[in-house]
C-alpha positions in Angstrom: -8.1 15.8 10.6 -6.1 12.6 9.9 -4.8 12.8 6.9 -4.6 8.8 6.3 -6.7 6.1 7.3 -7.3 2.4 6.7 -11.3 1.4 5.8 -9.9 -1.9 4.7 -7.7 -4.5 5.3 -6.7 -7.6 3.5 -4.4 -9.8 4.9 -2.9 -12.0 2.1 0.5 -12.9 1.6 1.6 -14.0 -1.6 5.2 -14.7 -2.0 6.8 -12.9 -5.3 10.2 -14.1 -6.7 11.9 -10.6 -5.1 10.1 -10.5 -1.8 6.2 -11.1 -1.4 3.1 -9.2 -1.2 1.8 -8.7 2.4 -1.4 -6.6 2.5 -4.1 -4.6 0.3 -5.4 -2.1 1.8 -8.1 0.6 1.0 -7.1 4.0 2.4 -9.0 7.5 2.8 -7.1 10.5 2.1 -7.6 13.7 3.7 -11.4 12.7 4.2 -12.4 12.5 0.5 -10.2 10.1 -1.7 -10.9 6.2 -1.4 -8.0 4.6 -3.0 -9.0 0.9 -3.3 -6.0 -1.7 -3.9 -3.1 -0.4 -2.3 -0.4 -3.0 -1.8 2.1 -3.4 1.4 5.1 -5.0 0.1 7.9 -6.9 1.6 11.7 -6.5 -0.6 14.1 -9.2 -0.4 16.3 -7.8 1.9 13.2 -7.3 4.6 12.0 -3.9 3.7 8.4 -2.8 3.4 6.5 -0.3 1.1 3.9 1.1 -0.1 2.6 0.0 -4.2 -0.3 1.6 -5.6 -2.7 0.5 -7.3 -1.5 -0.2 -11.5 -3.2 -1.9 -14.9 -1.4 -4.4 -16.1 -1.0 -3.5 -20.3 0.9 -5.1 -22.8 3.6 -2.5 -22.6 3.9 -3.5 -19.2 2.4 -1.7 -15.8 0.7 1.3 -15.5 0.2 3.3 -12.3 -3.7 4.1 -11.4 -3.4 6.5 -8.6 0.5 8.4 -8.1 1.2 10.2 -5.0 3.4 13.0 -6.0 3.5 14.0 -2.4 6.7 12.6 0.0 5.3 13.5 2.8 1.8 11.7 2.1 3.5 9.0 0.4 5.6 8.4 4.0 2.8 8.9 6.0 0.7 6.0 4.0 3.9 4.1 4.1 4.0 4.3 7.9 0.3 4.3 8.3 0.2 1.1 6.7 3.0 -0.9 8.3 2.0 0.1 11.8 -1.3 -1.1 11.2 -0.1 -4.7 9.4 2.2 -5.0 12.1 -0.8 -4.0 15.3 -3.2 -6.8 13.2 -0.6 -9.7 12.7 1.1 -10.3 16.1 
């Protein structure tokens, strides 16, 4: 069983004053968890990773869906770059 996959992909860049927004995603965990939102970010020294989906509060943001898991959390990470990367060249 795969323990990541993509259902959705949403191509849209949107360029942030530290780097940009590249992706959203919605991703199926283990089978059984749709998490809808999921962000594939670019830093501004090149890097990409993974942001979950947050609320936006007047205290600031708060994080829907944390992955407390390294291993999962690298795996989505990876999952989700290979896959921008497969769909935009």
């Amino acid at each position: 069983m795969k323990r990541v996959k993509v259902v959705k992909f949403y191509p849209y860049e949107v360029p942030l004053k530290r780097g940009a927004v590249l992706a959203y995603f919605d991703v199926l965990l283990y089978d059984s968890v749709l998490v809808k939102g999921v962000k594939l970010m670019k830093n501004a020294y090149g890097g990409l990773f993974v942001s979950m989906p947050s609320l936006q509060t007047e205290k600031g943001s708060v994080q829907v869906v944390e992955i407390t898991d390294r291993e999962l959390l690298e795996e989505i990470r990876r999952t989700l770059v290979d896959y921008y990367r497969e769909k935009t060249q």
